[in-house]
Backbone as a ProteinNet text record, in pm:
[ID]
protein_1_A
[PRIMARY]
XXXXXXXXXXXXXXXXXXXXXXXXXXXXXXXXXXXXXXXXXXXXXXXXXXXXXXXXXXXXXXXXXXXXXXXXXXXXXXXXXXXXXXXXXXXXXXXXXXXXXXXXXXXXXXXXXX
[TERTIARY]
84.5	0	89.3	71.1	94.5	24.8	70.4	-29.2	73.5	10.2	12.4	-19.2	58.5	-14.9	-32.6	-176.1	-243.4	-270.8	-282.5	-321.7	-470.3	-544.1	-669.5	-683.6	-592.8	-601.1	-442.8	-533.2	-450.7	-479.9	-391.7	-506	-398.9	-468.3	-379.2	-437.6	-314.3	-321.3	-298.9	-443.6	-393.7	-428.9	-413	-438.2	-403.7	-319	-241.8	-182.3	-296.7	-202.3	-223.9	-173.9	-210.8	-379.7	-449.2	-618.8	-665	-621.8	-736.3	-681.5	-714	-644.6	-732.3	-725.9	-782.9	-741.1	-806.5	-766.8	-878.2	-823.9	-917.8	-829.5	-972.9	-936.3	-987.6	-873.1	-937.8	-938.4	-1041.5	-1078.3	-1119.8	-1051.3	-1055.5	-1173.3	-1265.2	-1382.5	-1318.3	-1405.7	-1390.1	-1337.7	-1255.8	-1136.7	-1177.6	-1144.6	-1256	-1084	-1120.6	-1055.1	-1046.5	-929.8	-1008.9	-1106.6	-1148.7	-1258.2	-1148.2	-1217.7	-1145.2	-1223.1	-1111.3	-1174.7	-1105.9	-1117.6	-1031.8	-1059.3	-986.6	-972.9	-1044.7	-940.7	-978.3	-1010.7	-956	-991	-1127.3	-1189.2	-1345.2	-1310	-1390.2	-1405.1	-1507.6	-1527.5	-1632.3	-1601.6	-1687.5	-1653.7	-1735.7	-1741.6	-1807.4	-1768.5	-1868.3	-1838	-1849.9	-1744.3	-1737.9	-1753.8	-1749.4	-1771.7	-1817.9	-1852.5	-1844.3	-1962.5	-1986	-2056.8	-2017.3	-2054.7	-1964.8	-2085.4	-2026.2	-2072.7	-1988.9	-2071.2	-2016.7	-2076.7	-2011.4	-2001.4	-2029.9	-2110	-2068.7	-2152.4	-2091.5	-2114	-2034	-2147.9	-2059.5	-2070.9	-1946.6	-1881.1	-2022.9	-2040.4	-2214.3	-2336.8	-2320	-2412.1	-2381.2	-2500.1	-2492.2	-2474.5	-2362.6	-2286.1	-2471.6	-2432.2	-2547.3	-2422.1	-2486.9	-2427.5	-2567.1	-2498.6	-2526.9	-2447.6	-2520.2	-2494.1	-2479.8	-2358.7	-2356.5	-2339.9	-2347	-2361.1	-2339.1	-2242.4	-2193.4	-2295.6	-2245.1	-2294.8	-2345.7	-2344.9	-2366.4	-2252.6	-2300.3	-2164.8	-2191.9	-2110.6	-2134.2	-2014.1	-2072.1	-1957.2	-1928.5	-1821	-1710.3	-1711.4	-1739.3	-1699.4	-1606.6	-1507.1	-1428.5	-1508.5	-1457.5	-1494.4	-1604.9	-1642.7	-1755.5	-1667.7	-1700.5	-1688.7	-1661.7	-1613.8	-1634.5	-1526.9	-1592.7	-1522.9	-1574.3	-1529.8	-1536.1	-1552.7	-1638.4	-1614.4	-1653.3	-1553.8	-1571.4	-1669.2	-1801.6	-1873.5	-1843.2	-1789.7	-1705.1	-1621.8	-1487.7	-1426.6	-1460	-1422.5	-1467	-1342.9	-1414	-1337.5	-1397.6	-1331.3	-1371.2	-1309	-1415.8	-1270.8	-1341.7	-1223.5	-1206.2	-1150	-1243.1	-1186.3	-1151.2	-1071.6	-1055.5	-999.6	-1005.3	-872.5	-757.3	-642.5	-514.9	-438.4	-520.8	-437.3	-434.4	-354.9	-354.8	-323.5	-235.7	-223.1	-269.2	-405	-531	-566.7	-587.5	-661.8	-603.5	-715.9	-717.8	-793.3	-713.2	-776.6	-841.4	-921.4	-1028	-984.7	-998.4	-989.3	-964.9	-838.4	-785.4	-756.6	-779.7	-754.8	-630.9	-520	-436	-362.2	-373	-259.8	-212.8	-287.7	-247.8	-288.5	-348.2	-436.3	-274.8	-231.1	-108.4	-182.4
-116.9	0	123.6	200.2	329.1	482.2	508	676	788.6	858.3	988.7	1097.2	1174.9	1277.9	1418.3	1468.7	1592.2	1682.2	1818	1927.7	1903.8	1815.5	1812.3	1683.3	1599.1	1499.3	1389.2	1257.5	1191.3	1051.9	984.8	873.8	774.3	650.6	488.6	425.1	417	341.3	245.2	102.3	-59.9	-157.5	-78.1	-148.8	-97.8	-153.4	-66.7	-163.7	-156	-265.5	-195.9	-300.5	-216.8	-154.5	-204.9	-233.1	-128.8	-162.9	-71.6	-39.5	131.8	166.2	122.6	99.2	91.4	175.4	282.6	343.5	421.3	395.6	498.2	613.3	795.8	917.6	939.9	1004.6	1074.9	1229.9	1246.3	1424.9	1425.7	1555.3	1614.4	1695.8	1725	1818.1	1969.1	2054.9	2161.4	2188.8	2058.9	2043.7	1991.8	2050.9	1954.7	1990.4	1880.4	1835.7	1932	1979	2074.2	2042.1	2127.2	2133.3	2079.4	1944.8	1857.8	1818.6	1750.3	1645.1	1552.8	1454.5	1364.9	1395.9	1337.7	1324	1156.6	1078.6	925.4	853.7	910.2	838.7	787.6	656.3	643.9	624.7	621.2	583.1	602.9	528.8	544.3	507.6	615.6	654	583.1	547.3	492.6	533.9	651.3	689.7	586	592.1	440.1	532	659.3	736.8	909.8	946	1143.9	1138.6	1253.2	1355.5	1423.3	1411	1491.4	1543.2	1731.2	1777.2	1738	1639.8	1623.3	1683.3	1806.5	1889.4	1867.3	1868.4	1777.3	1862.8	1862.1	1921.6	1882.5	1849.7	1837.9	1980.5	2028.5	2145.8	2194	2332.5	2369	2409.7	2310.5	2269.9	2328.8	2387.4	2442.8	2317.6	2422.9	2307	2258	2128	2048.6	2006.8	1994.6	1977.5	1844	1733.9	1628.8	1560.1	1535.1	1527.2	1407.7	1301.9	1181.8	1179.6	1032	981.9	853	766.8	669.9	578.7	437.9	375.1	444.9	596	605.7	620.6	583.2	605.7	669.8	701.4	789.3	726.4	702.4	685.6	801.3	856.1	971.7	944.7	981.2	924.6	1065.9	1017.3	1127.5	1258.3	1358.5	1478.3	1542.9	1441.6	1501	1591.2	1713.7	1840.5	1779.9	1809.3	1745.4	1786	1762.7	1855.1	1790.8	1711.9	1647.4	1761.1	1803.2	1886.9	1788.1	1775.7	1731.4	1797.9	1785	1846.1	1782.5	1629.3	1596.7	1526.5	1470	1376.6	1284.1	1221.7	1146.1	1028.8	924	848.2	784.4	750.4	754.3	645.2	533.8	424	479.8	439.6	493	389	334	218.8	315.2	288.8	380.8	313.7	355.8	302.2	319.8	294.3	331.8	449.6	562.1	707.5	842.4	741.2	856	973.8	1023.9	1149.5	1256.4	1202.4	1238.4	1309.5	1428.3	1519.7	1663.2	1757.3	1848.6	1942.9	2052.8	2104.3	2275.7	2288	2390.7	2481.7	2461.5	2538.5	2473.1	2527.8	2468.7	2576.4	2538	2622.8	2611.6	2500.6	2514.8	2561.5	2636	2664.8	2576.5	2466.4	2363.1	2381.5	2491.6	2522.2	2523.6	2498.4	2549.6	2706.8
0	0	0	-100.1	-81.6	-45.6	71.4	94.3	64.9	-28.9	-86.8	-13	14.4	117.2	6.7	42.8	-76.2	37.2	-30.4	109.7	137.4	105.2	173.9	253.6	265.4	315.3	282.4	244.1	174.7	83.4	12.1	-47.3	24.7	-13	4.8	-118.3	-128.7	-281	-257.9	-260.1	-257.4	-349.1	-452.3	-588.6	-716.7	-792.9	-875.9	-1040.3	-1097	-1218.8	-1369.3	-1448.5	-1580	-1633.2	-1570.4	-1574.3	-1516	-1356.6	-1253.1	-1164.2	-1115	-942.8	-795.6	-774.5	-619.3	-534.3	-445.9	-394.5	-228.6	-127.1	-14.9	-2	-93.7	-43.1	139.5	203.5	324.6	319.1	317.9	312.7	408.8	489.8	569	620.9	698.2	735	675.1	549.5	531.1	385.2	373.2	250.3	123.4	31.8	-119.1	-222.9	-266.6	-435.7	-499.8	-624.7	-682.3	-779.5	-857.6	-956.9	-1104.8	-1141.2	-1236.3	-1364.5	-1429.3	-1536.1	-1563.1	-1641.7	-1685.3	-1819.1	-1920.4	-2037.1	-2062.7	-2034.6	-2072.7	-1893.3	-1787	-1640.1	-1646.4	-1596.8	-1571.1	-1417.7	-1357.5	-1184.1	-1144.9	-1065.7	-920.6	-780.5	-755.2	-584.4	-492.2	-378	-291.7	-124.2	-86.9	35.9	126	184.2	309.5	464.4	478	562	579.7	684.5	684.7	598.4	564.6	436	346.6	219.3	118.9	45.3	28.2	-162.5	-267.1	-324.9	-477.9	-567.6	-596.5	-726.9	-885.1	-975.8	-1108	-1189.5	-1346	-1466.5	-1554.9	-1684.8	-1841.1	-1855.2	-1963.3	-2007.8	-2071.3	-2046.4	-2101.3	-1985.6	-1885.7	-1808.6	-1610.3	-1611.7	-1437.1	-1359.4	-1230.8	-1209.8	-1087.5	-1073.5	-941.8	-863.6	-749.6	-599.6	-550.8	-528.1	-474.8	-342.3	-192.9	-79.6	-105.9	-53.6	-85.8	116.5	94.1	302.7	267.1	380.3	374.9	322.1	164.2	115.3	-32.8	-71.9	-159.8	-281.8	-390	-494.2	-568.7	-699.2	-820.4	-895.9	-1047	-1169.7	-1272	-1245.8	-1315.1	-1449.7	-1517.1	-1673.4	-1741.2	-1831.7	-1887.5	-1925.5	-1868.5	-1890.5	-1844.2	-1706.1	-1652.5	-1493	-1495.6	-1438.7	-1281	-1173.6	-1055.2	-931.6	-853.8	-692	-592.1	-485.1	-402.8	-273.8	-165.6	-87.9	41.8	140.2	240.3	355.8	408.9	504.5	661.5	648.4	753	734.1	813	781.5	653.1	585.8	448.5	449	402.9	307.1	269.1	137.1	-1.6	-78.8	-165.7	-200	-306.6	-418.4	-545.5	-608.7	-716.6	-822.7	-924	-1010.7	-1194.4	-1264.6	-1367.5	-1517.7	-1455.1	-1509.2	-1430.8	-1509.5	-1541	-1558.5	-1499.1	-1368.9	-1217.9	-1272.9	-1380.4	-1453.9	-1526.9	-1569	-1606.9	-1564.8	-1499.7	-1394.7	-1492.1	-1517.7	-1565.7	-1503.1	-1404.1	-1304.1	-1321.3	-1280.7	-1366.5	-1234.2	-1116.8	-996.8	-887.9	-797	-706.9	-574.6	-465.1	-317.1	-286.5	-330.8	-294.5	-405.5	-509.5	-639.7	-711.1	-707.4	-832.1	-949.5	-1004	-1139.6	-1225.2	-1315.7	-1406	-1438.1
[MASK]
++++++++++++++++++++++++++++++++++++++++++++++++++++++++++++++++++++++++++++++++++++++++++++++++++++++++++++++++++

């Protein structure tokens, strides 16, 4: 297992092959992702804890804000708009394609925008 430490938290990465990532995010109470996309990434999320706003929009479209609570999921598909906002502690397992590099960031709190 590998953990990654991000300024909103951190992930553990325990699954990692040519196919598929496996992964639990911990977000922090207060702290959200920035505002992303993927290009080719697919994934889905599955809150295993806390409360989260999940953020989401195709390019065009007002953004919606959906309250997810432990047991609910959502599937990411390339190029759909998205921001994880932690309302408490969170974690988060995360299956995907394996192109952890993929992330094209629209708006970020901590200055990760290029």
């Amino acid at each position: 297992m590998k953990r990654v430490e991000k300024p909103w938290g951190y992930e553990l990465i325990w699954a990692h092959t040519e196919r598929y990532v496996g992964k639990i995010l911990h977000i922090a109470k207060g702290q959200s992702l920035s505002l992303q996309y993927h290009m080719n990434k697919d994934e889905t999320i599955l809150l295993q804890s806390g409360r989260m706003r999940f953020e989401h929009f195709r390019d065009g479209e007002p953004p919606t804000a959906t309250e997810l609570k432990p047991g609910d999921s959502f599937h990411i598909t390339p190029l759909l708009r998205h921001r994880m906002v932690a309302i408490e502690d969170c974690d988060v397992l995360e299956v995907s394609t394996p192109e952890l590099e993929d992330v094209v960031r629209l708006e970020d709190r901590y200055g990760r925008v290029p």
